[in-house]
N, C-alpha and C positions, 0 to 999 in steps of 0.2 A: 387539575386541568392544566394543558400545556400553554402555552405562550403562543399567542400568534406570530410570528414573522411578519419583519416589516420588508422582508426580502423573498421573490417568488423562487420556485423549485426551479427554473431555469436560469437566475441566475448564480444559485448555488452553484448546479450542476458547470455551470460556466465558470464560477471561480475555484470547482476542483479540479477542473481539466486545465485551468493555469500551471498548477503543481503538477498533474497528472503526467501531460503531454506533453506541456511546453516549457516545463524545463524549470517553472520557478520554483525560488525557495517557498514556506510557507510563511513566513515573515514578508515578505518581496509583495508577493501575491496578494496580502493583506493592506500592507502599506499601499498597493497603486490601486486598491480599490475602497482605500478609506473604511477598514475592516478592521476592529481588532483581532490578533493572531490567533489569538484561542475561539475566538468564534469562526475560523475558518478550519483549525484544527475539528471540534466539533463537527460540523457538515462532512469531513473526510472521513470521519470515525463513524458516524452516523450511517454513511453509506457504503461504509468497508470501501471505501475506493483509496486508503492512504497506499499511497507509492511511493515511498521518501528517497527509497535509491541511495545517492551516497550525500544525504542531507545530515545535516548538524544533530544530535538527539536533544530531547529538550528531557529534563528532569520534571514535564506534568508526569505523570501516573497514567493517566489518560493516552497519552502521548506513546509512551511505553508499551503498554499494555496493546492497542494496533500495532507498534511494531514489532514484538514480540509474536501475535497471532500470525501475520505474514513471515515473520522466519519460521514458523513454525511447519506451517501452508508449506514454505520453499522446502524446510529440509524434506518433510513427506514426499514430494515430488520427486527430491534428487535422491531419496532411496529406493522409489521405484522406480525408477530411470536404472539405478545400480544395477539392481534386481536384472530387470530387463535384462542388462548387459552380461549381467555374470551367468545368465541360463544362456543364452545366445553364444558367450565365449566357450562356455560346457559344449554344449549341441555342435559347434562349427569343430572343435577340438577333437571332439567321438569320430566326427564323420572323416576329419584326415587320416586318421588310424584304422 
């Protein structure tokens, strides 16, 4: 059986969009809401909402492992974005000739 929180879904949802949006660290985030770090990491990994951007990596595992799944997410994206471009540069190429 899980644990109940002593904390409601909207103020999680609230202390991921600290990180999320507005720019904090996850450390930062935790400290101005009297949170330990790894239980805020948690609620981000929880929700797949981590965003870390150009944040510090930490050595949990846990930590890693979200951000590994989002580069991973990103590079899929920027090979079909490639893709995209390189049939489009094909297509535009035929038609000048």
């Amino acid at each position: 059986m899980g644990r109940k929180s002593k904390h409601s879904k909207q103020f999680r949802e609230e202390a991921c969009k600290l990180v999320n949006e507005h720019g904090y660290s996850v450390r930062e985030a935790a400290r101005q809401l009297n949170l330990p770090h790894n239980t805020l990491w948690n609620w981000l990994s929880e929700n797949g909402q981590c965003n870390l951007g150009d944040q510090e990596l930490s050595s949990d595992p846990r930590v890693l492992k979200v951000r590994i799944k989002e580069l991973q997410e990103r590079v899929r994206h920027l090979e079909m974005e490639k893709d995209i471009l390189k049939k489009a540069a094909a297509y535009f190429a035929r038609e000048q000739t």
